[in-house]
C-alpha positions in Angstrom: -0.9 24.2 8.5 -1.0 20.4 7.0 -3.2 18.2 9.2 -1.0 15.1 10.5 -2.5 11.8 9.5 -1.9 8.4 10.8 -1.8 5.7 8.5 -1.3 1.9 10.0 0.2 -1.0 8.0 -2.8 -3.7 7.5 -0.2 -6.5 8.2 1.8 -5.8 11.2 -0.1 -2.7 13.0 2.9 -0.7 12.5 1.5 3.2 12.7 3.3 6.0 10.7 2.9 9.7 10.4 1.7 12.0 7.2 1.8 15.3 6.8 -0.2 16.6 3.8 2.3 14.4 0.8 5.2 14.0 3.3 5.1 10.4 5.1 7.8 9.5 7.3 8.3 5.7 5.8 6.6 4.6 2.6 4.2 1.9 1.8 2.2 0.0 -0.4 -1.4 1.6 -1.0 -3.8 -0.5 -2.4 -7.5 0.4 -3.7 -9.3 -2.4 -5.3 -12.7 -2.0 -6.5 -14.4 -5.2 -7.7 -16.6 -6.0 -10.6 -19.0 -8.4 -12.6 -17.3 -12.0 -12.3 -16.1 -12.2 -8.9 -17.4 -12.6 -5.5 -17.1 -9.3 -4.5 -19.3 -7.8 -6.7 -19.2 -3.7 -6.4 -17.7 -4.0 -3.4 -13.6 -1.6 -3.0 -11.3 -2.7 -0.2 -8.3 -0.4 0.5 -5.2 -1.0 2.8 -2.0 -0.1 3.4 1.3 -2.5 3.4 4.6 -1.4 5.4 7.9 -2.1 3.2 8.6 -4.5 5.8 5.6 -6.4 5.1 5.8 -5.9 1.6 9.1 -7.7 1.1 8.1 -10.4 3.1 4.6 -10.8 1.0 6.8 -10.9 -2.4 8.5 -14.1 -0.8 5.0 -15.9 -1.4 4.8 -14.9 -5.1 5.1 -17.5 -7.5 6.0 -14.9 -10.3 8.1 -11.6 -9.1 6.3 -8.3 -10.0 8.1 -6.5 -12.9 11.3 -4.0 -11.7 11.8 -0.6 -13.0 13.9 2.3 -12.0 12.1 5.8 -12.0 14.2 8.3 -13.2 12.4 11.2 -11.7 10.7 11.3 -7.8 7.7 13.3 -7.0 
């Protein structure tokens, strides 16, 4: 049996279920490891971003993130 995970939205607090590759809303998953040149030397930060949160982030961008259409879903 797949063990149910909770995964919360770094933004807003919103939780959301997982089971196994099944989550019940999607999100932004970020996993950042720094290197040599920055501040953060060695150090990785991970977090998660609801849609939601997402689209309102993107409002803040000075330059849009490149679109695509996949043409197959895992």
């Amino acid at each position: 049996m797949e063990e149910k995970k909770s995964i919360v939205c770094n933004c807003c607090g919103t939780h959301f279920s997982a089971f196994g590759n099944v989550v019940e809303k999607d999100f932004l998953h970020v996993k950042k490891q720094w290197g040599y040149f920055s501040k953060k030397d060695g150090r990785i930060d991970e977090f998660f971003v609801c849609e939601s949160c997402y689209d309102k982030w993107l409002e803040n961008f000075v330059i849009c993130p490149k679109e695509r259409m996949a043409t197959e879903f895992l």
